[in-house]
N, C-alpha and C positions, 0 to 999 in steps of 0.2 A: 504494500500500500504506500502510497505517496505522503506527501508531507503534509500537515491538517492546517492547516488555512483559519483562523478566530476571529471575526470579526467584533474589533469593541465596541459598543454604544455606546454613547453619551445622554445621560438626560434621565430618565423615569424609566428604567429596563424592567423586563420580564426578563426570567432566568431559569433555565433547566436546575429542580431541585435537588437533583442528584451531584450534578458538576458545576453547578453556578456560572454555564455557558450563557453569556447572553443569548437573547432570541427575539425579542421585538421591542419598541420604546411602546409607552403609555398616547402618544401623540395619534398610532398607527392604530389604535383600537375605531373598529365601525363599528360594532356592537358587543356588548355586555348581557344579551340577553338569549344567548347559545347554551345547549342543551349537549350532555354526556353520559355515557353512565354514569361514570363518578360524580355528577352533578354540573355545575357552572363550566361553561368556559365561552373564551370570545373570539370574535371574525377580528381579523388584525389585516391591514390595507397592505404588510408586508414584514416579512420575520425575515430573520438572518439565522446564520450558525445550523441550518437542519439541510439533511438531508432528504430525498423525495424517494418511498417507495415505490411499490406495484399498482397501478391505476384497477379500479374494481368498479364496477355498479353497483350502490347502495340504494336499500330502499329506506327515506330517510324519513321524517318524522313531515317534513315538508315534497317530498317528492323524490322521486330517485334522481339520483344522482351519481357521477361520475368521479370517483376521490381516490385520493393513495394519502396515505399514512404519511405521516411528516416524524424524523427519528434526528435527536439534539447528534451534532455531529462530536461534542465532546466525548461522550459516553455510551452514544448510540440507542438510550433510551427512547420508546416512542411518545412523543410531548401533542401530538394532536394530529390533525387532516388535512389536506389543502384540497380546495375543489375544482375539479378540471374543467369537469360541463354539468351544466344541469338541464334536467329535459323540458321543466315548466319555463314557459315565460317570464314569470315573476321570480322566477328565483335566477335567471343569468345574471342577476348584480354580484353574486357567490364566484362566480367562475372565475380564476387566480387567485383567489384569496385565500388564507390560511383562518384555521381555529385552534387556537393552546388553549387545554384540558386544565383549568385551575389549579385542578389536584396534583399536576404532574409541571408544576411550576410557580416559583415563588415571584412577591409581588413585587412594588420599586420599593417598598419597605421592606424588603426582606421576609413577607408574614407569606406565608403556607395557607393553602384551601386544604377546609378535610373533608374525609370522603361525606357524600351525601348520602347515608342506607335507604331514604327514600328518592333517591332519584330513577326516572324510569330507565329500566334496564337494555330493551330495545331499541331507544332513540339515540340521534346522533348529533341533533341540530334544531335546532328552536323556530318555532311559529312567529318569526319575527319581521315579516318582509310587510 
C-alpha cells in the first residue's frame, strides 16, 4: 500500500472516534436530521480523510437509493455512506453527498453520540427533503 495522504481541517471538525482523523468541518453540514441504526447522523456538503466502498442499491427509508459505505482512511473504520444516485426526484439533492453516523464520530467538542437502542433498525436516512 502507498503512503496515507491526512488531510487537516481547520475550524469546527468532525473526527473519526477511533483515530481522531478529521472528516468534515461543522460549516459543511446540510442536515442534522438523518436517520441510522445507531441513531443520528448528518448529510455533510463534503468530508475529507474517507475512503469510498462498493456502490449497492439500498432500499432506504426515503426511497432506494444508490450508496457505498464511506470507511475513515486512518483506521479504516466504516464512519457512514455517500450517495451516488437516487431514483426519486426529490431526493437527487443527496446525490455526492456524504452522511457520518454520530455514533461513529466525535463532535468539534470532542463529545461522543451514544448509541440510540430505540432507533429504527432498518433505516438509513431521514424523511427530511
Amino acid at each position: 500500500m502507498g503512503r496515507l495522504f491526512v488531510v487537516n481541517l481547520e475550524g469546527k471538525i468532525y473526527s473519526c472516534k477511533h483515530c481522531r482523523t478529521h472528516l468534515a468541518l461543522y460549516e459543511d453540514i446540510l442536515s442534522k436530521s438523518f436517520q441510522c441504526r445507531h441513531g443520528k447522523a448528518y448529510l455533510f456538503n463534503k468530508v475529507a480523510n474517507v475512503f469510498v466502498g462498493v456502490k449497492e442499491e439500498r432500499l432506504m427509508m426515503t426511497g432506494l437509493h444508490t450508496v457505498a459505505d464511506i470507511f475513515c482512511v486512518g483506521c479504516g473504520s466504516i464512519v457512514g455512506w455517500k450517495y451516488e444516485t437516487a431514483c426519486e426526484k426529490s431526493q437527487k439533492y443527496k446525490e455526492g453527498k456524504s452522511v457520518l453516523e454520530r455514533f461513529k464520530v466525535s463532535g468539534p467538542d470532542g463529545s461522543s453520540y451514544w448509541l440510540n437502542h430505540e432507533a429504527h433498525v432498518g433505516g438509513s436516512d431521514a424523511d427530511d427533503a
